[in-house]
PDB file of N, CA, C, O and CB in Angstrom:
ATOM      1  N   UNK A   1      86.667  69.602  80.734  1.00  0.00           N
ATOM      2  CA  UNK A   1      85.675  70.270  81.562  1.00  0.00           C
ATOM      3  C   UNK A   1      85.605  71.740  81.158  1.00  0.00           C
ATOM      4  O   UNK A   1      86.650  72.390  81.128  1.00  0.00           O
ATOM      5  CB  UNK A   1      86.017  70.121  83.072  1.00  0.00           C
ATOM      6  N   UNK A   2      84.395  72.323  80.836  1.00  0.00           N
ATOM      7  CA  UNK A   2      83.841  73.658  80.739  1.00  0.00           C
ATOM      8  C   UNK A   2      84.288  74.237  81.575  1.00  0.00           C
ATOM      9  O   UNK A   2      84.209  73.739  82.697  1.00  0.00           O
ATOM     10  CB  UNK A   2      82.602  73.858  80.766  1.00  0.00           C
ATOM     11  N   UNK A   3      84.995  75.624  81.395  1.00  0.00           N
ATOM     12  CA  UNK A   3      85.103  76.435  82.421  1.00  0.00           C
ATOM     13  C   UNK A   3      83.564  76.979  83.044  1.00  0.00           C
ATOM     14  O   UNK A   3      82.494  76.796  82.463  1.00  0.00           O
ATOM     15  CB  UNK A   3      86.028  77.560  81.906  1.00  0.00           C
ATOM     16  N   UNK A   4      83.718  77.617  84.232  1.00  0.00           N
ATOM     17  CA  UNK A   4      82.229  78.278  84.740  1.00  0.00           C
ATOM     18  C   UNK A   4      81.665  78.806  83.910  1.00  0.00           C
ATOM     19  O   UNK A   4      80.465  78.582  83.752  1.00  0.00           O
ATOM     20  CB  UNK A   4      82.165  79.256  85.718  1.00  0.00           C
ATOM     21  N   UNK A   5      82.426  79.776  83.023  1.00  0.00           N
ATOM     22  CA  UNK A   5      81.671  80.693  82.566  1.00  0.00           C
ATOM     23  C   UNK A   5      81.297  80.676  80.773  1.00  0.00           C
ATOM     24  O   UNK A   5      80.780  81.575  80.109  1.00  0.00           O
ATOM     25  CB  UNK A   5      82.408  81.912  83.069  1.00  0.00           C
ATOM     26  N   UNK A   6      81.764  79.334  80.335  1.00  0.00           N
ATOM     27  CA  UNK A   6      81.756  78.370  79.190  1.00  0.00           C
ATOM     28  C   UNK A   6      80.449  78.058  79.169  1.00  0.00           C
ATOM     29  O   UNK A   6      79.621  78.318  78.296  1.00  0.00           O
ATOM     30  CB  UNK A   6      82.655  77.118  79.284  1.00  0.00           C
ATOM     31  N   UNK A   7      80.264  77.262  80.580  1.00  0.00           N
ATOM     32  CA  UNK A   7      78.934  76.370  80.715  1.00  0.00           C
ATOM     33  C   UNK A   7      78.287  77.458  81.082  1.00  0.00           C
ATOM     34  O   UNK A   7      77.772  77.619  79.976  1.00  0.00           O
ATOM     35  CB  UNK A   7      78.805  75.042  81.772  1.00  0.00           C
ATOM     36  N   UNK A   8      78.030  78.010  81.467  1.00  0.00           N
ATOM     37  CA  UNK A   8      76.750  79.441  81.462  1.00  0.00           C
ATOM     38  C   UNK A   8      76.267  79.990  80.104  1.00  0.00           C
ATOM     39  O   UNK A   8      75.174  80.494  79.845  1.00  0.00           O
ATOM     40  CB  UNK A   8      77.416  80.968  82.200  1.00  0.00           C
ATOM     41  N   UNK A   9      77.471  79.751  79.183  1.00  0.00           N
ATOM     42  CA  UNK A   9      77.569  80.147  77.580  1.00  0.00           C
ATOM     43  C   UNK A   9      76.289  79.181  77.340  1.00  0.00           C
ATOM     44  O   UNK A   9      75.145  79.457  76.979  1.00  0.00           O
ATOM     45  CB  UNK A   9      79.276  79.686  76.558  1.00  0.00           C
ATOM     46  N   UNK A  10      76.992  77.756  77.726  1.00  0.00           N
ATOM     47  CA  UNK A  10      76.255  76.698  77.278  1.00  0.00           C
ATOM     48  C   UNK A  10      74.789  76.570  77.347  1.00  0.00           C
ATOM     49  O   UNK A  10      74.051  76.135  76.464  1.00  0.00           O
ATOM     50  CB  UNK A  10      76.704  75.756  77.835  1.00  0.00           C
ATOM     51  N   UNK A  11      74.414  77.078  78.712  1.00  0.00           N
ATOM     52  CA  UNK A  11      72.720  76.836  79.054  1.00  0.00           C
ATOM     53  C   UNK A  11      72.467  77.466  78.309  1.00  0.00           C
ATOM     54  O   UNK A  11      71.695  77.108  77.419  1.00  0.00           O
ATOM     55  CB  UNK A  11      71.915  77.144  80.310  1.00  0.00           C
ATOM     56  N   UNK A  12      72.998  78.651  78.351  1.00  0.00           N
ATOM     57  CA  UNK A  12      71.905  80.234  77.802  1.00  0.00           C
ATOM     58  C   UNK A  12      71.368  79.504  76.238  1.00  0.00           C
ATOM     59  O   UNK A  12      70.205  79.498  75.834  1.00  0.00           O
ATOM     60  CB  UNK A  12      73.251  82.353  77.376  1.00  0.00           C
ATOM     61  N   UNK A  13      72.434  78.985  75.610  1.00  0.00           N
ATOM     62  CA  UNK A  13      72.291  78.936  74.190  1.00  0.00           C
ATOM     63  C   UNK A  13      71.587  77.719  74.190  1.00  0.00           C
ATOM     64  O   UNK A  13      70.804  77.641  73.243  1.00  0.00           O
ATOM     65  CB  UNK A  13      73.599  78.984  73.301  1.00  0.00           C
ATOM     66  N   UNK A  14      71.604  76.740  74.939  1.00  0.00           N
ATOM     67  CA  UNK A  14      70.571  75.622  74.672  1.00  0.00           C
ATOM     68  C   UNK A  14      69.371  76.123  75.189  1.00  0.00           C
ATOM     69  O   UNK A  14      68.291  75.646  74.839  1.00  0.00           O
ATOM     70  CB  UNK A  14      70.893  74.218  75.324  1.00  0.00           C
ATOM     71  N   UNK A  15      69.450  76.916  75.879  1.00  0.00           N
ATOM     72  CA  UNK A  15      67.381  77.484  75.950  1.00  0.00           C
ATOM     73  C   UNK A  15      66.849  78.278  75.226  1.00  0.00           C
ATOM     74  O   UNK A  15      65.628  78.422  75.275  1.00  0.00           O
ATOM     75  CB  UNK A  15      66.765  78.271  77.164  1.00  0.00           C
ATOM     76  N   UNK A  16      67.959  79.304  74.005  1.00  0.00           N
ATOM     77  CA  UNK A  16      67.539  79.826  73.157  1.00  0.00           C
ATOM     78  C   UNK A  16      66.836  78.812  72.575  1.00  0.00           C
ATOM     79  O   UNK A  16      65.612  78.703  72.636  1.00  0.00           O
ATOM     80  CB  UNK A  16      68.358  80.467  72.529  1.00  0.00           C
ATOM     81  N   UNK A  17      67.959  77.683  71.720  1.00  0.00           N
ATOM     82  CA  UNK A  17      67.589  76.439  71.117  1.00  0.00           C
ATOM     83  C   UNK A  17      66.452  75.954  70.985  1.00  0.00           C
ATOM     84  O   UNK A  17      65.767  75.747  69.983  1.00  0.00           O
ATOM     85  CB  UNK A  17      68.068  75.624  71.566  1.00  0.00           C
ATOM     86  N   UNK A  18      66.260  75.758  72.199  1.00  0.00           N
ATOM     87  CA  UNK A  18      64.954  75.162  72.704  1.00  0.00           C
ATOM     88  C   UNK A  18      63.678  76.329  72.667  1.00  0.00           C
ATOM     89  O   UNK A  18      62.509  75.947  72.721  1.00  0.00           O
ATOM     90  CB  UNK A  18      65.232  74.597  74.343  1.00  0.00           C
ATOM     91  N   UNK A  19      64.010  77.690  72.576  1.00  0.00           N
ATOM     92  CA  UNK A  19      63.061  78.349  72.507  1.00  0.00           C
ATOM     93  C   UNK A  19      62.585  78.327  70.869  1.00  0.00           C
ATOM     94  O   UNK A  19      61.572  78.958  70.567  1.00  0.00           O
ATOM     95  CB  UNK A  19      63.410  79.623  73.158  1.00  0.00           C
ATOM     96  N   UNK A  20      63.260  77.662  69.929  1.00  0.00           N
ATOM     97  CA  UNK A  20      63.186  77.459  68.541  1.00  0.00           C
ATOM     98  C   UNK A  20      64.528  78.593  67.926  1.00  0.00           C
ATOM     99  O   UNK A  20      64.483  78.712  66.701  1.00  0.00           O
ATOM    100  CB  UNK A  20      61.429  77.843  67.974  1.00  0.00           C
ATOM    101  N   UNK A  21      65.355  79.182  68.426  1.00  0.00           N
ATOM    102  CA  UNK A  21      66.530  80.166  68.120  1.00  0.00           C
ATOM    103  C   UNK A  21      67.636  79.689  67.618  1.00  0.00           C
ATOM    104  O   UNK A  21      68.132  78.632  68.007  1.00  0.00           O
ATOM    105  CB  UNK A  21      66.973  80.836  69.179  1.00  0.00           C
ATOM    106  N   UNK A  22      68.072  80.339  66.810  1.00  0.00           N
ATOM    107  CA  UNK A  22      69.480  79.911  65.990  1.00  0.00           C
ATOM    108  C   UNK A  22      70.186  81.234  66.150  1.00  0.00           C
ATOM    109  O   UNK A  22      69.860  82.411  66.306  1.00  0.00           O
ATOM    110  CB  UNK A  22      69.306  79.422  64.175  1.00  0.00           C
ATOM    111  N   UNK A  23      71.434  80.441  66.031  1.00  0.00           N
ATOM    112  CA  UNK A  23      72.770  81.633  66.556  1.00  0.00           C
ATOM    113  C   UNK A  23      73.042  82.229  65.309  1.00  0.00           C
ATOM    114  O   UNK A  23      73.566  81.357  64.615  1.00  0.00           O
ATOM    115  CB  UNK A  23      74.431  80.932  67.254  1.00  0.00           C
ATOM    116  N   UNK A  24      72.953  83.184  64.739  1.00  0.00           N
ATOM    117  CA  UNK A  24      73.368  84.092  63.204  1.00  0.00           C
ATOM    118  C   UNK A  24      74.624  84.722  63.395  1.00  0.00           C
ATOM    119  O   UNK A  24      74.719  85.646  64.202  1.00  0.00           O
ATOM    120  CB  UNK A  24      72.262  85.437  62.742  1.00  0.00           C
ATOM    121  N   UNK A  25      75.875  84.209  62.555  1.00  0.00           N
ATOM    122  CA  UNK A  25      76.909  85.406  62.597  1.00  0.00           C
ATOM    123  C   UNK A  25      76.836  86.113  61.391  1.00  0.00           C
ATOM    124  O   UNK A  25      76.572  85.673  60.272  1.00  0.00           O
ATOM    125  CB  UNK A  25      78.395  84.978  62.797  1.00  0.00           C
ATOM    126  N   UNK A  26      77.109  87.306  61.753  1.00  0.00           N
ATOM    127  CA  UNK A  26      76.586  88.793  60.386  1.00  0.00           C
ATOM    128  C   UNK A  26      78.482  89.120  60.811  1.00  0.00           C
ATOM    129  O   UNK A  26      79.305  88.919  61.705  1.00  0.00           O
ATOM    130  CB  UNK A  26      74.635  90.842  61.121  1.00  0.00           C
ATOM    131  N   UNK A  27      78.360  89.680  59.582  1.00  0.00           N
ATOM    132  CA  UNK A  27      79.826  90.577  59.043  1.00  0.00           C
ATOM    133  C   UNK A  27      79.486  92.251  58.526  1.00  0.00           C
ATOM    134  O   UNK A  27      78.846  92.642  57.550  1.00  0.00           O
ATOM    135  CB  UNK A  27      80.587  89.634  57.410  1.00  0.00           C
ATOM    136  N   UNK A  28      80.202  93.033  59.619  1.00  0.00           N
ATOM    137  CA  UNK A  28      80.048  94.139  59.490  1.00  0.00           C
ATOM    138  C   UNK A  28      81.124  94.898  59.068  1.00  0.00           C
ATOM    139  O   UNK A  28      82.229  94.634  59.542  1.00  0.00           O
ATOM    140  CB  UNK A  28      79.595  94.474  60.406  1.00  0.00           C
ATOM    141  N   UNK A  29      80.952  96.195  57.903  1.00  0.00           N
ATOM    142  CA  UNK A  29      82.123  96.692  58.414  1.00  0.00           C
ATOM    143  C   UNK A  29      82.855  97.050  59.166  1.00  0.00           C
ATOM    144  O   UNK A  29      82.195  97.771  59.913  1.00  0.00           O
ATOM    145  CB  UNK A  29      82.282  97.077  58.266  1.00  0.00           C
ATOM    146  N   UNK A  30      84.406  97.019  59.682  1.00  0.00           N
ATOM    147  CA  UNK A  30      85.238  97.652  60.479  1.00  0.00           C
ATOM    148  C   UNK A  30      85.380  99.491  60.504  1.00  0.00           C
ATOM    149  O   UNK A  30      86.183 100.117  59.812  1.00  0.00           O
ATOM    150  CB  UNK A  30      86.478  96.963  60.078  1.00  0.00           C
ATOM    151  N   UNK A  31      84.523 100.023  61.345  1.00  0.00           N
ATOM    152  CA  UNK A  31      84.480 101.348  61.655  1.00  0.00           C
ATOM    153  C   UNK A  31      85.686 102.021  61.995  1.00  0.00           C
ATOM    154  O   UNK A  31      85.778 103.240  62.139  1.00  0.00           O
ATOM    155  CB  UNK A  31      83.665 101.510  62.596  1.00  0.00           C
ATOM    156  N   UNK A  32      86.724 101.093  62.134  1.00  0.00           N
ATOM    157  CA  UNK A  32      87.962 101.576  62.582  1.00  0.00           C
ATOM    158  C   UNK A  32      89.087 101.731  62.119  1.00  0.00           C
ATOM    159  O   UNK A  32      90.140 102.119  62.625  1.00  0.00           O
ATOM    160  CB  UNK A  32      88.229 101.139  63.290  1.00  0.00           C
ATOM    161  N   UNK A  33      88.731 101.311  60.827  1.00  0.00           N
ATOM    162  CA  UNK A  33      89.220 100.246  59.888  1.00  0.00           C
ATOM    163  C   UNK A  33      90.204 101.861  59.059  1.00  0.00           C
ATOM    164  O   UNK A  33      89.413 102.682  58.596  1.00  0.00           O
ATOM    165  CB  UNK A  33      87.568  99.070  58.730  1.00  0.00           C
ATOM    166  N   UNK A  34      91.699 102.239  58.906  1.00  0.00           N
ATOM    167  CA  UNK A  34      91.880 103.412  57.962  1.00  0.00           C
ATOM    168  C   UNK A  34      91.116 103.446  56.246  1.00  0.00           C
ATOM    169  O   UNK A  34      91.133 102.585  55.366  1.00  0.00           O
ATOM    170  CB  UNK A  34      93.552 103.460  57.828  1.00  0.00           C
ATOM    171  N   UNK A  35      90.457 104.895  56.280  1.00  0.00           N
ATOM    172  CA  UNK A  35      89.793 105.556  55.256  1.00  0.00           C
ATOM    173  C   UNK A  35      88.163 105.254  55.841  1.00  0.00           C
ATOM    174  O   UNK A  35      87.390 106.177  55.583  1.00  0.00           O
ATOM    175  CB  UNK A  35      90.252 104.896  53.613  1.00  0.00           C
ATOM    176  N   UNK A  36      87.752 104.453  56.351  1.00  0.00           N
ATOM    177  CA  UNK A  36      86.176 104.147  56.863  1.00  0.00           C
ATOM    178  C   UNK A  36      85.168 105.529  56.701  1.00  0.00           C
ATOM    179  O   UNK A  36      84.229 105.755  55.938  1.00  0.00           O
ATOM    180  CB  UNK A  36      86.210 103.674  58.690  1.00  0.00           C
ATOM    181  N   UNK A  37      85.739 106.253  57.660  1.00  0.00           N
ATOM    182  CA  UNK A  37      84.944 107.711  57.873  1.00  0.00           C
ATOM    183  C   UNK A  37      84.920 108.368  56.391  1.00  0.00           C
ATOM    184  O   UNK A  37      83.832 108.796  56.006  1.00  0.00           O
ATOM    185  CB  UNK A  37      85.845 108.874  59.079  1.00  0.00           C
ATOM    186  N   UNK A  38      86.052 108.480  55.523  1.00  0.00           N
ATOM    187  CA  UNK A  38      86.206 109.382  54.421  1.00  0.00           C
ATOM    188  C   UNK A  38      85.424 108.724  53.619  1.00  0.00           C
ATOM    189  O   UNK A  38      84.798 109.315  52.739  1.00  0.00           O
ATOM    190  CB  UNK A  38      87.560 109.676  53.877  1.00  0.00           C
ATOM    191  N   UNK A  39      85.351 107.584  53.775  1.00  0.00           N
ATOM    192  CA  UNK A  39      84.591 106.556  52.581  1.00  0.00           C
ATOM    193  C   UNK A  39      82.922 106.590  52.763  1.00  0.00           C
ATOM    194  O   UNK A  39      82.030 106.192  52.014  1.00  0.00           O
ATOM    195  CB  UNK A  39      85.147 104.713  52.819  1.00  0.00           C
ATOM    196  N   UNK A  40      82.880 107.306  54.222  1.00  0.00           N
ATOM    197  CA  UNK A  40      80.908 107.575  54.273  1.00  0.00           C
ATOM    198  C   UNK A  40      81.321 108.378  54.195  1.00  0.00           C
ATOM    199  O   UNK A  40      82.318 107.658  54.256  1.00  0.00           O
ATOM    200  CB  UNK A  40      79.599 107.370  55.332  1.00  0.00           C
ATOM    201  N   UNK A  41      81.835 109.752  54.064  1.00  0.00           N
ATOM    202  CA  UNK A  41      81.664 110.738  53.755  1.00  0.00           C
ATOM    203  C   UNK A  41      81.572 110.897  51.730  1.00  0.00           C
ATOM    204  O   UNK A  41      80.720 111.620  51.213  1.00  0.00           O
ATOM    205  CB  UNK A  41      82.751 111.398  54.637  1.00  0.00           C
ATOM    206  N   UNK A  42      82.320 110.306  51.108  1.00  0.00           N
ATOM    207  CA  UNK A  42      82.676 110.133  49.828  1.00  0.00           C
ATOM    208  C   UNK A  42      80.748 109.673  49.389  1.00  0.00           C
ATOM    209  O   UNK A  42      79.868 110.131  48.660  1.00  0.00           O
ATOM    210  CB  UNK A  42      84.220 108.755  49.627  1.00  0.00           C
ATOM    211  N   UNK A  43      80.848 108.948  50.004  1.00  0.00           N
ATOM    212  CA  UNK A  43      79.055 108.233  49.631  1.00  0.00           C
ATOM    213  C   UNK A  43      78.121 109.196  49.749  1.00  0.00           C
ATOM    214  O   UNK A  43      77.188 109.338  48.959  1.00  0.00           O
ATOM    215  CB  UNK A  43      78.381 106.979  50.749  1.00  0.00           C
ATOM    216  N   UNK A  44      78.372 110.023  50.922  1.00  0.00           N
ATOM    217  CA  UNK A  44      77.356 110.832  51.291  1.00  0.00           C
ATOM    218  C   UNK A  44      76.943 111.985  50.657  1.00  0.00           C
ATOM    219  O   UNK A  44      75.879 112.600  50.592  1.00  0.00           O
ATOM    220  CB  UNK A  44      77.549 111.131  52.331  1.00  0.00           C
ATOM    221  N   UNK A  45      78.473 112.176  50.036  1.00  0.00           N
ATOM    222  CA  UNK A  45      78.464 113.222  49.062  1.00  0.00           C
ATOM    223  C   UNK A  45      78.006 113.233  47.435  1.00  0.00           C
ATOM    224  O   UNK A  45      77.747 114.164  46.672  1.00  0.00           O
ATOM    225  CB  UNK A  45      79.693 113.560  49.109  1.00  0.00           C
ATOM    226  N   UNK A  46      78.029 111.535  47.228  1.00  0.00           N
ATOM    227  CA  UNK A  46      77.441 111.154  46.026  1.00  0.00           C
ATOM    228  C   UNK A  46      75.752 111.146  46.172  1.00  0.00           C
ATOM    229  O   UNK A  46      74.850 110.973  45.352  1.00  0.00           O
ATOM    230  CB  UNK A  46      78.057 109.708  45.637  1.00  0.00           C
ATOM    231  N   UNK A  47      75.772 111.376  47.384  1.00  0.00           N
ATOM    232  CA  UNK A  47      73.581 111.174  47.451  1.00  0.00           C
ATOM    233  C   UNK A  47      73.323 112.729  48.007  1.00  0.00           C
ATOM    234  O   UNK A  47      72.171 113.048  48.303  1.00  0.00           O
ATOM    235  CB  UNK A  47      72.601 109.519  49.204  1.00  0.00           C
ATOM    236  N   UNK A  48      73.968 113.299  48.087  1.00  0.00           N
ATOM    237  CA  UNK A  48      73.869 114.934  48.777  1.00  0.00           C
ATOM    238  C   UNK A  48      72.276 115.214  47.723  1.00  0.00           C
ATOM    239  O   UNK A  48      71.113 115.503  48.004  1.00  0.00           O
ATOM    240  CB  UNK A  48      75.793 116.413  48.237  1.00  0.00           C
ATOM    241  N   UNK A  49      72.976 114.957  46.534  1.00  0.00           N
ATOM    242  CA  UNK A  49      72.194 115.684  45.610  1.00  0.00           C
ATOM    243  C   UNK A  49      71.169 115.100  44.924  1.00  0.00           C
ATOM    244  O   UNK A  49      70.514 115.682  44.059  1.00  0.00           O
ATOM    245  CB  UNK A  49      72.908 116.174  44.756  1.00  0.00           C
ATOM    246  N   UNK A  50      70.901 113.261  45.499  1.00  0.00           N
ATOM    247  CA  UNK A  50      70.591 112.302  44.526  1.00  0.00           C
ATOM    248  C   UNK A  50      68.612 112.631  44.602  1.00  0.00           C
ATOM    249  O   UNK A  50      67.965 112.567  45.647  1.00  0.00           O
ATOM    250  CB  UNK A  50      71.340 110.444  45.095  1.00  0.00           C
ATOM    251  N   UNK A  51      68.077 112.935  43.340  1.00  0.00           N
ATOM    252  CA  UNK A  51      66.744 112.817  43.222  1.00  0.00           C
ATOM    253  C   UNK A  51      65.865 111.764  44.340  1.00  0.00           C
ATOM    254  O   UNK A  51      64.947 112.121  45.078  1.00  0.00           O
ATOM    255  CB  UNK A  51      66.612 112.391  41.793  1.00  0.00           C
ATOM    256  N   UNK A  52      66.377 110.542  44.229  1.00  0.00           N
ATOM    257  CA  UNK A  52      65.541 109.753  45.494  1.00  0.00           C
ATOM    258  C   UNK A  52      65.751 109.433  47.076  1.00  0.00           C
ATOM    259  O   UNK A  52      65.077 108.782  47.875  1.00  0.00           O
ATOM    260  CB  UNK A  52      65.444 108.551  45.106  1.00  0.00           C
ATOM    261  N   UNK A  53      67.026 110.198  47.202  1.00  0.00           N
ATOM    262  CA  UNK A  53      67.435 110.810  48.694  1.00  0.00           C
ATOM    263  C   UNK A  53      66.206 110.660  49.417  1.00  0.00           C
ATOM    264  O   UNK A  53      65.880 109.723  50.145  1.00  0.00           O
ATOM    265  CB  UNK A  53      67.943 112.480  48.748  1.00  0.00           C
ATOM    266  N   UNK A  54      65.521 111.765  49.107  1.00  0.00           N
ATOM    267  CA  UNK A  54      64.648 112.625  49.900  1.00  0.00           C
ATOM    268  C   UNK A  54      63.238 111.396  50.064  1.00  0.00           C
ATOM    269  O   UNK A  54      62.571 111.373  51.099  1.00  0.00           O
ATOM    270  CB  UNK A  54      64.264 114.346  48.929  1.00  0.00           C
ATOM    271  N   UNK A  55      62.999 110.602  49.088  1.00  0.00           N
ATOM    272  CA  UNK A  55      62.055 110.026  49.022  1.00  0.00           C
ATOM    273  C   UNK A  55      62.323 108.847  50.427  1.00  0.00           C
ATOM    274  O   UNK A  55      61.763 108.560  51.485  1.00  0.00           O
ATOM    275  CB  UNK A  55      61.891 109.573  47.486  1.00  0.00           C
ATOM    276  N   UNK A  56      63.464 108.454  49.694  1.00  0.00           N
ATOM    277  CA  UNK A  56      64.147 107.291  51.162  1.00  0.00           C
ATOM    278  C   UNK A  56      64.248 107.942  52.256  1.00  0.00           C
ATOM    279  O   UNK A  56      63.366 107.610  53.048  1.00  0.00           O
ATOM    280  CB  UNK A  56      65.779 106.628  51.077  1.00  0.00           C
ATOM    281  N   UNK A  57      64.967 108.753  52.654  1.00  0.00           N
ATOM    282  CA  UNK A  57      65.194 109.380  53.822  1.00  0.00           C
ATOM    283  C   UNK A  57      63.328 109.468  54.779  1.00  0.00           C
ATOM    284  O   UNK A  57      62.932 109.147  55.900  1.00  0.00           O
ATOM    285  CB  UNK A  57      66.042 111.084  53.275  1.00  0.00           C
ATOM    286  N   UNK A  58      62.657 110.101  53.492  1.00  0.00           N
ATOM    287  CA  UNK A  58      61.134 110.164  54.367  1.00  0.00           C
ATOM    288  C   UNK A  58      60.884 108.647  54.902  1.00  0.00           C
ATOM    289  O   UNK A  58      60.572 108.329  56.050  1.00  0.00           O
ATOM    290  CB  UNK A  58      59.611 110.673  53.219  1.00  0.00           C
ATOM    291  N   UNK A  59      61.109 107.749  53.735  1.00  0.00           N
ATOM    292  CA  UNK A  59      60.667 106.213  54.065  1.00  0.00           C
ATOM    293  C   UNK A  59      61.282 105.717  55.368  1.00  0.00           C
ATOM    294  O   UNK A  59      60.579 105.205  56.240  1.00  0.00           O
ATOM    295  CB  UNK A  59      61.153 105.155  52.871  1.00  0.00           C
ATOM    296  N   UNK A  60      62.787 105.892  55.513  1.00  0.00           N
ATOM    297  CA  UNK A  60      63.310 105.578  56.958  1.00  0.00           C
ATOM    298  C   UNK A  60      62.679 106.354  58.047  1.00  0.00           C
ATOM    299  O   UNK A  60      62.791 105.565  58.986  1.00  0.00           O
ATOM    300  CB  UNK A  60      64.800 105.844  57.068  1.00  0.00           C
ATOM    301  N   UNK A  61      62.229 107.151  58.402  1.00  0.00           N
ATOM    302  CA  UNK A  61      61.509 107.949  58.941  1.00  0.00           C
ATOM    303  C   UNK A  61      60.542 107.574  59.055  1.00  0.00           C
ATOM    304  O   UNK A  61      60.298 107.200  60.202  1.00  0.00           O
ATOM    305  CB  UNK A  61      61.452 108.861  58.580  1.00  0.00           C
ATOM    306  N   UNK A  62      59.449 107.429  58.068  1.00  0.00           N
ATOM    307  CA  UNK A  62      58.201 107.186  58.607  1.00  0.00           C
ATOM    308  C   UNK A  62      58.372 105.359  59.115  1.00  0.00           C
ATOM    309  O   UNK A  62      57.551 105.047  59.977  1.00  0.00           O
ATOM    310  CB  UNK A  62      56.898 107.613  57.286  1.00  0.00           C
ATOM    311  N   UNK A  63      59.012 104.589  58.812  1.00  0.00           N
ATOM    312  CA  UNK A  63      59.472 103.385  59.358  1.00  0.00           C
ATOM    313  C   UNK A  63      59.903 103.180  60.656  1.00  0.00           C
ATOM    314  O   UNK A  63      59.695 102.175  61.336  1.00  0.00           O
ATOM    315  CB  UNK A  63      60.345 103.023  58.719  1.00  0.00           C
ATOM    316  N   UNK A  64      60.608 104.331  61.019  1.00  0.00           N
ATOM    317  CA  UNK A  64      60.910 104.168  62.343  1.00  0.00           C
ATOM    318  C   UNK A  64      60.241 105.437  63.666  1.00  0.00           C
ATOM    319  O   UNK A  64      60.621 105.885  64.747  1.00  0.00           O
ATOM    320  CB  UNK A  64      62.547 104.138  62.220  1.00  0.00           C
ATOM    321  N   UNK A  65      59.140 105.586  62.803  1.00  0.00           N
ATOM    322  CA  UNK A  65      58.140 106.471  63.484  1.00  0.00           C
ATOM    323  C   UNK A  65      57.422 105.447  64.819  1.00  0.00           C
ATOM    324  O   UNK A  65      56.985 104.358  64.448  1.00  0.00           O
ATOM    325  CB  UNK A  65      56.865 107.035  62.183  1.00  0.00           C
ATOM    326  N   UNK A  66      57.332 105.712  65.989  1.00  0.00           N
ATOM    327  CA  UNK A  66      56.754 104.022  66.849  1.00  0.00           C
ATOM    328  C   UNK A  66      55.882 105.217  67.507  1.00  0.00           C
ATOM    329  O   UNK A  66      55.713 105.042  68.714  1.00  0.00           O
ATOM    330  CB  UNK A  66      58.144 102.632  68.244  1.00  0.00           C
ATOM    331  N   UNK A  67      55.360 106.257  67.047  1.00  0.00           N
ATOM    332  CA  UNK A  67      54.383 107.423  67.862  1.00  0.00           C
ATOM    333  C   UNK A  67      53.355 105.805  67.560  1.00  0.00           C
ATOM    334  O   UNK A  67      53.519 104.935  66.704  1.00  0.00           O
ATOM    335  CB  UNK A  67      53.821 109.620  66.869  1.00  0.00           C
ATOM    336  N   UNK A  68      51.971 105.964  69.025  1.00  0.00           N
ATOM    337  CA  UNK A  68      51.067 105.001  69.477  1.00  0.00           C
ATOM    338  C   UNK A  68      51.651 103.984  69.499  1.00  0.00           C
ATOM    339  O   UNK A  68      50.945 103.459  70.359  1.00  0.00           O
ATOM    340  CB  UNK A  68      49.981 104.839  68.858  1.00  0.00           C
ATOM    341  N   UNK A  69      52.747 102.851  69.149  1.00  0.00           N
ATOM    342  CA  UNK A  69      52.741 101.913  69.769  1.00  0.00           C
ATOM    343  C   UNK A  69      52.773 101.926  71.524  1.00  0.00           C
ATOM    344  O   UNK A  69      52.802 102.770  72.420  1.00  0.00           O
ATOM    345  CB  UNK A  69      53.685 101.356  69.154  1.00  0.00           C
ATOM    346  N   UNK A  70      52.750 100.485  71.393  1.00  0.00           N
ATOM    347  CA  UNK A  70      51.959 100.521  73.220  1.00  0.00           C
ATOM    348  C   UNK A  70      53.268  99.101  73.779  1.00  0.00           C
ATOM    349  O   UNK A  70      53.258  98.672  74.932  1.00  0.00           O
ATOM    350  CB  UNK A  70      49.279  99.658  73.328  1.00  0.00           C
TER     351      UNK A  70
END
């Protein structure tokens, strides 16, 4: 027998299901993980200077620009 809060697991995910939804597990890095921070910093310092920085950086930007959506 499902605990209570098993079977609550359970509905939710069979009405995703049914809404046509699949469960995705993604693998992220560990932020916590020793050296993490020094290691974006190490990166960051390799694009400080990089010619297409600036081009991307605008592109994320204007991508996540949502001015007029409704």
């Amino acid at each position: 027998m499902l605990s209570p809060n098993a079977e609550r697991v359970r509905r939710r995910r069979d009405v995703l299901r049914a809404l046509g939804l699949r469960p995705v597990q993604i693998w992220v890095p560990d932020t916590r993980r020793k050296g993490f921070a020094e290691e974006c910093r190490r990166q960051s310092r390799l694009l400080r200077h990089d010619a297409h920085d600036a081009d991307v950086t605008q592109w994320i930007e204007d991508a996540g620009d949502t001015t007029g959506w409704q």
